[in-house]
MMTF fields as JSON, N, C-alpha, C and O atoms, coordinates in Angstrom:
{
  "mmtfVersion": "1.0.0",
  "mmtfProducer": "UNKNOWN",
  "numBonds": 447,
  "numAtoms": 448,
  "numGroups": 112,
  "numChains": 1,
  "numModels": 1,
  "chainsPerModel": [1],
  "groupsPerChain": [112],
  "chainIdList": ["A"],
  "bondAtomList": [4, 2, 8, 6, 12, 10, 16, 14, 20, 18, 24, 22, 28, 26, 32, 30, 36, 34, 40, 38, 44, 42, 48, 46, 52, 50, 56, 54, 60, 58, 64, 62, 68, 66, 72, 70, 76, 74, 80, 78, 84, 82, 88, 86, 92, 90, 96, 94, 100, 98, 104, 102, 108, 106, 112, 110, 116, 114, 120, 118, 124, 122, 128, 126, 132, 130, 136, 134, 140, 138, 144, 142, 148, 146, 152, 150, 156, 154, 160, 158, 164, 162, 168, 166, 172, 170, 176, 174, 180, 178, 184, 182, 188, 186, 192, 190, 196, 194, 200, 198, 204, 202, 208, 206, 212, 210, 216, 214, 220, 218, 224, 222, 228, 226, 232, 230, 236, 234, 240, 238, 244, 242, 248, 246, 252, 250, 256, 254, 260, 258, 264, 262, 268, 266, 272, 270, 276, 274, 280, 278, 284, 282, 288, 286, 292, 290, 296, 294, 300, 298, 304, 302, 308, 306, 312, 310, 316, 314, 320, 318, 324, 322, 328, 326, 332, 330, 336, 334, 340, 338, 344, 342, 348, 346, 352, 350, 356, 354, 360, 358, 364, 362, 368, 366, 372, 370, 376, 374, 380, 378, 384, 382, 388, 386, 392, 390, 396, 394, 400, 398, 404, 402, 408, 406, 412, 410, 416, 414, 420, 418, 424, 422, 428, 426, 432, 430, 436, 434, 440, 438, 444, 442],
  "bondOrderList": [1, 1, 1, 1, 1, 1, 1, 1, 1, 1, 1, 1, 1, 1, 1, 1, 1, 1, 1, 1, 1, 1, 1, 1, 1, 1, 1, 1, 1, 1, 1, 1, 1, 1, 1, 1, 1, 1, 1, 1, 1, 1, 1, 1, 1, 1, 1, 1, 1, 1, 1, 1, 1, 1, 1, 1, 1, 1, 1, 1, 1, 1, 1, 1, 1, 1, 1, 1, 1, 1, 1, 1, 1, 1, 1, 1, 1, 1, 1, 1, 1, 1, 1, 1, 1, 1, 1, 1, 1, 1, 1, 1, 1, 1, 1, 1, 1, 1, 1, 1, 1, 1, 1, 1, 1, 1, 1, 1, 1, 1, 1],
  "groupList": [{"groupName": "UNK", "atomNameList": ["N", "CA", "C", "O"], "elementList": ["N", "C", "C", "O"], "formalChargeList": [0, 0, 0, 0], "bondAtomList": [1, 0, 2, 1, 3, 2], "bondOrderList": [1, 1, 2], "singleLetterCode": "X", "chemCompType": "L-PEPTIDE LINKING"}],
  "groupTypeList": [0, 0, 0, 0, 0, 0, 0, 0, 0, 0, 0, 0, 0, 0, 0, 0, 0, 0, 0, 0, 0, 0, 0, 0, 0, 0, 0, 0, 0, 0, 0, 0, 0, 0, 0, 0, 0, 0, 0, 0, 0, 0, 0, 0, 0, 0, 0, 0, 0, 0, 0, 0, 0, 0, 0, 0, 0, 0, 0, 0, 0, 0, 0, 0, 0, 0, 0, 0, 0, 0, 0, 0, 0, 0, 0, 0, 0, 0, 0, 0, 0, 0, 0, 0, 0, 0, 0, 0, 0, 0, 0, 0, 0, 0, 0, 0, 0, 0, 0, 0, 0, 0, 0, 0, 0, 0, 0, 0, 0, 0, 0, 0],
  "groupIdList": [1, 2, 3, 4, 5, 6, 7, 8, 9, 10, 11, 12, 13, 14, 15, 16, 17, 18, 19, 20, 21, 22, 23, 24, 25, 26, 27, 28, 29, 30, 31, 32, 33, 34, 35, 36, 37, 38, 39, 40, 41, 42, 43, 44, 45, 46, 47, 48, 49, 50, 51, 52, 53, 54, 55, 56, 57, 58, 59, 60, 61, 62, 63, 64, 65, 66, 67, 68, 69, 70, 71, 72, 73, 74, 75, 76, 77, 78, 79, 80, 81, 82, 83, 84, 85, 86, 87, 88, 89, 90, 91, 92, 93, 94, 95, 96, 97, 98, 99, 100, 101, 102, 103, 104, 105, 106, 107, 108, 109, 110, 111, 112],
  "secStructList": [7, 6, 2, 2, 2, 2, 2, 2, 2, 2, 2, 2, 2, 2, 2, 2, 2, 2, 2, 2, 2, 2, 2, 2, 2, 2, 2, 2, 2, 2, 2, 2, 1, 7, 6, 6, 7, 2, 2, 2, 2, 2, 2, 2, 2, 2, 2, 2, 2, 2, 2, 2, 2, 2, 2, 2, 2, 2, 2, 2, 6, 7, 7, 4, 4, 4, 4, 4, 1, 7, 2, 2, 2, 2, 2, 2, 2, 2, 2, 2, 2, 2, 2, 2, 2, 2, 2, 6, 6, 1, 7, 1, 2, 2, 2, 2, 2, 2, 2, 2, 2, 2, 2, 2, 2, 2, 2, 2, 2, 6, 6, 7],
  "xCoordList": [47.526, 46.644, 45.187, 44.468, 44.719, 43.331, 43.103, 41.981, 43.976, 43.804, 43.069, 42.271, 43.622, 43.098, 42.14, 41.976, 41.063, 39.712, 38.647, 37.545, 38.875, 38.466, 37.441, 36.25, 38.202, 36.661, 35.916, 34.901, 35.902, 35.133, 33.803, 32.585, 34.739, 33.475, 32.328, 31.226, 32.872, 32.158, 31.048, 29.951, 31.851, 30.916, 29.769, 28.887, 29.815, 29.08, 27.976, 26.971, 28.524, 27.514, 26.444, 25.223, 27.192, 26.456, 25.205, 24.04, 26.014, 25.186, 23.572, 22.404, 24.081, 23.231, 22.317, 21.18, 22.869, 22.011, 20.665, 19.452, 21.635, 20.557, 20.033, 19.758, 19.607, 18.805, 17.795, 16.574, 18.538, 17.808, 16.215, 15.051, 16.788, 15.827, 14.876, 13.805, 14.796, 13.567, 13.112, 12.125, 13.572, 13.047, 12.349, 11.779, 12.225, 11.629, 10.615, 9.407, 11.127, 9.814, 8.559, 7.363, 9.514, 8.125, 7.576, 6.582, 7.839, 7.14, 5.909, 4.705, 6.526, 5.65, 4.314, 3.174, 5.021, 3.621, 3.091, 1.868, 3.391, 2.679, 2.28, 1.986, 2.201, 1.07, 0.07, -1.037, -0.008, -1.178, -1.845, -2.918, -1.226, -1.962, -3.106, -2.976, -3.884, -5.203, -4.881, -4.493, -5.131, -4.711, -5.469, -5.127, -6.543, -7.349, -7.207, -7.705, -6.562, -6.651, -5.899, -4.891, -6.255, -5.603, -4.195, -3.52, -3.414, -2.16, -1.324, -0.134, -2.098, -1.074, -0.948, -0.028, -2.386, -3.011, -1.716, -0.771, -1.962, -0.766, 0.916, 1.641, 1.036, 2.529, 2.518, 3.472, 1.686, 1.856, 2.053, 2.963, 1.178, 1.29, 2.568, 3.19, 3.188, 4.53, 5.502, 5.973, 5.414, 6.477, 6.71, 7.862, 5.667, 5.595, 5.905, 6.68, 5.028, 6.061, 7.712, 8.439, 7.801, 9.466, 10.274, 11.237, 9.875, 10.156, 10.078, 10.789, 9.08, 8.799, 9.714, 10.093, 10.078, 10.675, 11.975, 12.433, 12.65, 13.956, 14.04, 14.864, 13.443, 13.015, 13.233, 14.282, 12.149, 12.125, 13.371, 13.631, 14.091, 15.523, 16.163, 16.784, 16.403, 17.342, 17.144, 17.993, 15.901, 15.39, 16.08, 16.872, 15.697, 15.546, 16.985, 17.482, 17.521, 19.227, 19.886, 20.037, 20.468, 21.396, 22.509, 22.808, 23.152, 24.897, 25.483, 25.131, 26.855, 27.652, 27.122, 26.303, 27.484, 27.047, 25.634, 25.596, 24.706, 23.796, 23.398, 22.623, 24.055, 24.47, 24.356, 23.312, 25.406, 25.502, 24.739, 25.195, 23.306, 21.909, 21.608, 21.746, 21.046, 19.994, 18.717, 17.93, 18.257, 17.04, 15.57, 14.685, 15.372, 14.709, 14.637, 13.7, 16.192, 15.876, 15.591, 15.057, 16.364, 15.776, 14.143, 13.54, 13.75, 12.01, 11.382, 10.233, 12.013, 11.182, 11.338, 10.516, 12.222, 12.422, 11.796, 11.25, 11.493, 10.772, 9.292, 8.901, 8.317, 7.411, 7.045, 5.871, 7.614, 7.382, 7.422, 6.56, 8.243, 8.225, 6.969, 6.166, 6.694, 5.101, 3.824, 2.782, 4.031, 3.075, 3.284, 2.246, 4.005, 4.173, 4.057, 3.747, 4.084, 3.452, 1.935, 1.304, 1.395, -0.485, -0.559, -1.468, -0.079, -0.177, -0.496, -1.424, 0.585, 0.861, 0.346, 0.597, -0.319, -1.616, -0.779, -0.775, 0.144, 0.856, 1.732, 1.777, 2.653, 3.855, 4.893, 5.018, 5.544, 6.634, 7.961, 8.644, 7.892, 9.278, 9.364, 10.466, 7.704, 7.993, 8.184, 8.481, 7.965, 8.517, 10.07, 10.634, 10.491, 11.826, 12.399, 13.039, 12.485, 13.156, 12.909, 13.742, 11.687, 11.544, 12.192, 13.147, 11.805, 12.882, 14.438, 15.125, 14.892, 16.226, 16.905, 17.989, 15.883, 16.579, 16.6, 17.128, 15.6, 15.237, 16.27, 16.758, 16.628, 17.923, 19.301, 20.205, 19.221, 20.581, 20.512, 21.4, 19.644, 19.589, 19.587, 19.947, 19.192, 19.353, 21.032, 21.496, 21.556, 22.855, 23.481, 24.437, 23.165, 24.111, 24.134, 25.075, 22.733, 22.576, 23.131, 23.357, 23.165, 23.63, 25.54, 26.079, 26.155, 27.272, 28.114, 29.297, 27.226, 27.882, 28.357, 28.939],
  "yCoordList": [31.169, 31.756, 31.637, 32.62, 30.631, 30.045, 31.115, 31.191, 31.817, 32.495, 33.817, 34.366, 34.302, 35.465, 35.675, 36.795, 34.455, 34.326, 34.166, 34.686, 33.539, 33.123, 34.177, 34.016, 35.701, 36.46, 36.725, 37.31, 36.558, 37.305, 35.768, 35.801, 34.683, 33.182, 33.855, 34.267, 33.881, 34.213, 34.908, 34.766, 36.306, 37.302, 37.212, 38.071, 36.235, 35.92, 35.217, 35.751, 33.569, 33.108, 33.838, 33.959, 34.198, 35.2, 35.751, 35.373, 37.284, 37.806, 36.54, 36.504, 35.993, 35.057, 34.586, 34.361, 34.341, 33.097, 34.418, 34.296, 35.627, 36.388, 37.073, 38.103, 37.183, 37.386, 36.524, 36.676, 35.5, 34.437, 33.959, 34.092, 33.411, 32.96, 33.981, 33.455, 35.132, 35.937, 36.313, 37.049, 36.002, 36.205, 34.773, 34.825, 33.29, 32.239, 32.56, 32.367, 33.017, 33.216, 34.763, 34.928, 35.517, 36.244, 35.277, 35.81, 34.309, 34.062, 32.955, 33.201, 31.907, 31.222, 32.061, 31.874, 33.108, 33.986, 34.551, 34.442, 35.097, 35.397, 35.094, 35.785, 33.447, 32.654, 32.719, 32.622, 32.83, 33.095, 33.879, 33.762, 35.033, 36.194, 36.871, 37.096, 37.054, 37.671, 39.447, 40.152, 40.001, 40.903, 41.669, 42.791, 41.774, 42.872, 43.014, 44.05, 42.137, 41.926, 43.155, 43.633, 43.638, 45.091, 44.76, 45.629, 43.693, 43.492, 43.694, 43.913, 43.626, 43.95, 45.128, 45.682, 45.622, 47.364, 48.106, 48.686, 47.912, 48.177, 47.851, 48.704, 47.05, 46.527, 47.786, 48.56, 47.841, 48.664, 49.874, 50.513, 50.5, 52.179, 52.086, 53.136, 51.243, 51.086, 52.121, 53.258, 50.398, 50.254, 51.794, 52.172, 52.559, 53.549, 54.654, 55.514, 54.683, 55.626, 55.97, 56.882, 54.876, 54.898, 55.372, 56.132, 54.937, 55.167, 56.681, 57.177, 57.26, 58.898, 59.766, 60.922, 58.593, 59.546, 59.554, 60.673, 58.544, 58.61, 59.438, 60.335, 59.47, 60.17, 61.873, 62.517, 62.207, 63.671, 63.858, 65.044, 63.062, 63.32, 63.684, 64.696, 62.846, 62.988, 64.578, 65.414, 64.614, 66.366, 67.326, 68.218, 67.033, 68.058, 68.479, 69.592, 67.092, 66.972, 66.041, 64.873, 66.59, 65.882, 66.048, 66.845, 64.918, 64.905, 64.318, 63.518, 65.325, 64.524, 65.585, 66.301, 65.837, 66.959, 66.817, 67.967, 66.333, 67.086, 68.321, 69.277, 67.934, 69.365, 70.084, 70.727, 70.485, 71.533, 72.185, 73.142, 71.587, 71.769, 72.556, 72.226, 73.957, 74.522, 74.306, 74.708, 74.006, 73.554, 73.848, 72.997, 74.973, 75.401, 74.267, 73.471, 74.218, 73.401, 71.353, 70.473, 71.462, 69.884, 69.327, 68.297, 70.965, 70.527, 70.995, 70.662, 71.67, 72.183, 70.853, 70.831, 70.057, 68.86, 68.01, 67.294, 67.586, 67.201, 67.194, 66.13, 68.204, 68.712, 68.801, 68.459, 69.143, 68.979, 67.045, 66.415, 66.572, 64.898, 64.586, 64.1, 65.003, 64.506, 64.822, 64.195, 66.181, 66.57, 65.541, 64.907, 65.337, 64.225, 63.385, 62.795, 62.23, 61.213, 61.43, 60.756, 62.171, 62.569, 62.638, 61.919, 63.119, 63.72, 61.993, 61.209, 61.963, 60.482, 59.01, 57.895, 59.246, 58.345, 57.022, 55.803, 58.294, 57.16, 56.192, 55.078, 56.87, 55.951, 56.444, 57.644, 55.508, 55.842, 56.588, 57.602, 55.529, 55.858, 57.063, 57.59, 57.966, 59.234, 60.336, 61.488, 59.84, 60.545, 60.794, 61.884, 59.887, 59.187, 59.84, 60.799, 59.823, 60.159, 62.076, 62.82, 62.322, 63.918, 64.324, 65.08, 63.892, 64.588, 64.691, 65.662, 63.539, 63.864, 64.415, 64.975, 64.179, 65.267, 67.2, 68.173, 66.801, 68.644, 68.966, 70.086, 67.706, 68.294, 68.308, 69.142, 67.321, 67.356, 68.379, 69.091, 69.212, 70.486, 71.396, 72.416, 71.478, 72.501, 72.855, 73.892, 71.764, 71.826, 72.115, 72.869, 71.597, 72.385, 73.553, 74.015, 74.36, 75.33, 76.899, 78.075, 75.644, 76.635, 76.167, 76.217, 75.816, 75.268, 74.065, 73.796, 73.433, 72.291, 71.444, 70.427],
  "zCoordList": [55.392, 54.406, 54.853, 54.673, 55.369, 55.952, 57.11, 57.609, 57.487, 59.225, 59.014, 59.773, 57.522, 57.194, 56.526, 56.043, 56.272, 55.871, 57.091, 56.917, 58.212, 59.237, 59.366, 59.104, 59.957, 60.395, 59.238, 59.616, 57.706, 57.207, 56.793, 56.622, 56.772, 56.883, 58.0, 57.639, 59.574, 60.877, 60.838, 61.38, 59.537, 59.719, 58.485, 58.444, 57.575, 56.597, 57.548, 58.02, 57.748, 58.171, 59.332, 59.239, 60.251, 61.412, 60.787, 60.908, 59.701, 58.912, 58.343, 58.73, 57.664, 57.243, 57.883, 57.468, 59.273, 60.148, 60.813, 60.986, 61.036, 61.505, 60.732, 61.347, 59.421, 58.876, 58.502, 58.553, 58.079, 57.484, 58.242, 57.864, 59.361, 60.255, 60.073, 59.769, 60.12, 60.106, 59.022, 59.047, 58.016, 56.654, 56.315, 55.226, 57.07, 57.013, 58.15, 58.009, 59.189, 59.721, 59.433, 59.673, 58.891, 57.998, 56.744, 56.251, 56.232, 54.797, 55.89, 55.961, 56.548, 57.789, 57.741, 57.316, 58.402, 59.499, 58.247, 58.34, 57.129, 56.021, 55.04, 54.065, 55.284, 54.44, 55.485, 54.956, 56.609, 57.59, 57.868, 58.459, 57.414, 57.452, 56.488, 55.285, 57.037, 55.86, 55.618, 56.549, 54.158, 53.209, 53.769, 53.395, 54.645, 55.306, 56.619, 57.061, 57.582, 58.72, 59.65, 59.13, 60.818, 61.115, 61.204, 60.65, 61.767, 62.19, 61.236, 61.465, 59.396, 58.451, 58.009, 57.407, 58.507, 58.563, 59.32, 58.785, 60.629, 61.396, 60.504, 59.992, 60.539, 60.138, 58.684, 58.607, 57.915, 56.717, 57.097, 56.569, 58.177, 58.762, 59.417, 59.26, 60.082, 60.539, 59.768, 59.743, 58.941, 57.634, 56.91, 56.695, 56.589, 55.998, 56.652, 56.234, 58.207, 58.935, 58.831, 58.435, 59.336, 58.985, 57.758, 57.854, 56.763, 55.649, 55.091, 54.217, 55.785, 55.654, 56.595, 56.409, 58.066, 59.101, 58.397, 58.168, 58.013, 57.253, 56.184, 56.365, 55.046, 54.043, 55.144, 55.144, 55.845, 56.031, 57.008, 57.209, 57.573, 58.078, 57.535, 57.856, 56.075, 54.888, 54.272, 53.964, 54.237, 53.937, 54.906, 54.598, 55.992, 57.282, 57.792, 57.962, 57.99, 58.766, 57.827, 58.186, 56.171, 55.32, 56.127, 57.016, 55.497, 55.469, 54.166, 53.298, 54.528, 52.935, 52.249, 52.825, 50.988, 49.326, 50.139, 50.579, 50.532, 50.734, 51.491, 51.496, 51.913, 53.53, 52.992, 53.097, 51.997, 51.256, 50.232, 49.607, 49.983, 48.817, 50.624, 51.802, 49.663, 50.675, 51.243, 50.386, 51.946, 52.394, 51.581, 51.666, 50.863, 49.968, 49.15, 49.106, 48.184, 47.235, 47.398, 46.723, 48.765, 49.127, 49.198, 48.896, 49.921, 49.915, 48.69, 48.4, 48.044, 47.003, 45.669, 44.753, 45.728, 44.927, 45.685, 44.846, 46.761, 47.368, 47.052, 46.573, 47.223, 47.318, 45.99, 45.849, 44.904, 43.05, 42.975, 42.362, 43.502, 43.308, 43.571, 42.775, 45.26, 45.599, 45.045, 45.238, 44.109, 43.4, 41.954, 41.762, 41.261, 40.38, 40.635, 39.601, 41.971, 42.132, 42.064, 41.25, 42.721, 42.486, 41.295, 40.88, 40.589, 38.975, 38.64, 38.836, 38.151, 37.503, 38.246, 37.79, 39.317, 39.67, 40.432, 40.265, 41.656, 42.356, 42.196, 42.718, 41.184, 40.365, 41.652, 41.9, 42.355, 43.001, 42.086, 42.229, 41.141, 40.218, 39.732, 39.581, 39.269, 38.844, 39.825, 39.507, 41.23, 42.231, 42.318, 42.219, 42.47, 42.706, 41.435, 41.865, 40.329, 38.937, 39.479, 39.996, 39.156, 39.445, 40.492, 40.311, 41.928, 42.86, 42.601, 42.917, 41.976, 41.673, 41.03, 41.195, 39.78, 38.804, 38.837, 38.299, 39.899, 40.007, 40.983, 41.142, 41.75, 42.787, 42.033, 42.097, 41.409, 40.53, 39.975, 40.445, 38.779, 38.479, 39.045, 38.456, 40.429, 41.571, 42.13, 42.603, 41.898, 42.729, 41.814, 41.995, 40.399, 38.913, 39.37, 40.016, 38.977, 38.791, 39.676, 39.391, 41.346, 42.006, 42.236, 43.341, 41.167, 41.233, 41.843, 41.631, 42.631, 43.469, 42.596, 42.975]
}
């Protein structure tokens, strides 16, 4: 009974050990770090890059039920979200709520 728990302990702790360690050594290095300093400047333009390149992948090259939303309506829910975040004075969430629901209504509407 013990034999057939074995890899998933392995793959916990593993998991664990390699995350962990770097989530103690970001809090370390970021009590050291100053809130203006460029390296967090940088690390933030990173962070956000990424987050946009994934984001406009997900737009650009879906998979899964998204595939199947026409490209129109992915950017055009898109592009109404980002105008409601400006609107509403940089609320992520009213981005996030609007883009979806205009896609969810998009894909009603066009039967998916």
């Amino acid at each position: 009974m013990g034999s057939e728990w074995w890899p998933f302990v392995v793959i916990a702790v593993a998991g664990w050990l390699a995350t962990d360690i770097w989530r103690w050594l970001g809090v370390l290095a970021g009590n050291r770090l100053d809130e203006d300093s460029e390296a967090l400047h940088w690390v933030r333009a990173v962070a956000t890059a990424l987050v946009m390149a994934v984001t406009a992948k997900l737009i650009v090259f879906p998979t899964g039920t998204l595939a199947e939303a026409p490209l129109w309506l992915r950017l055009g829910a898109a592009g109404i979200g980002f105008a409601a975040f400006l609107l509403a004075g940089q609320r992520i969430g009213v981005a996030v709520v609007t883009s979806t629901v205009l896609l969810g209504l998009g894909l009603y509407w066009l039967g998916f």
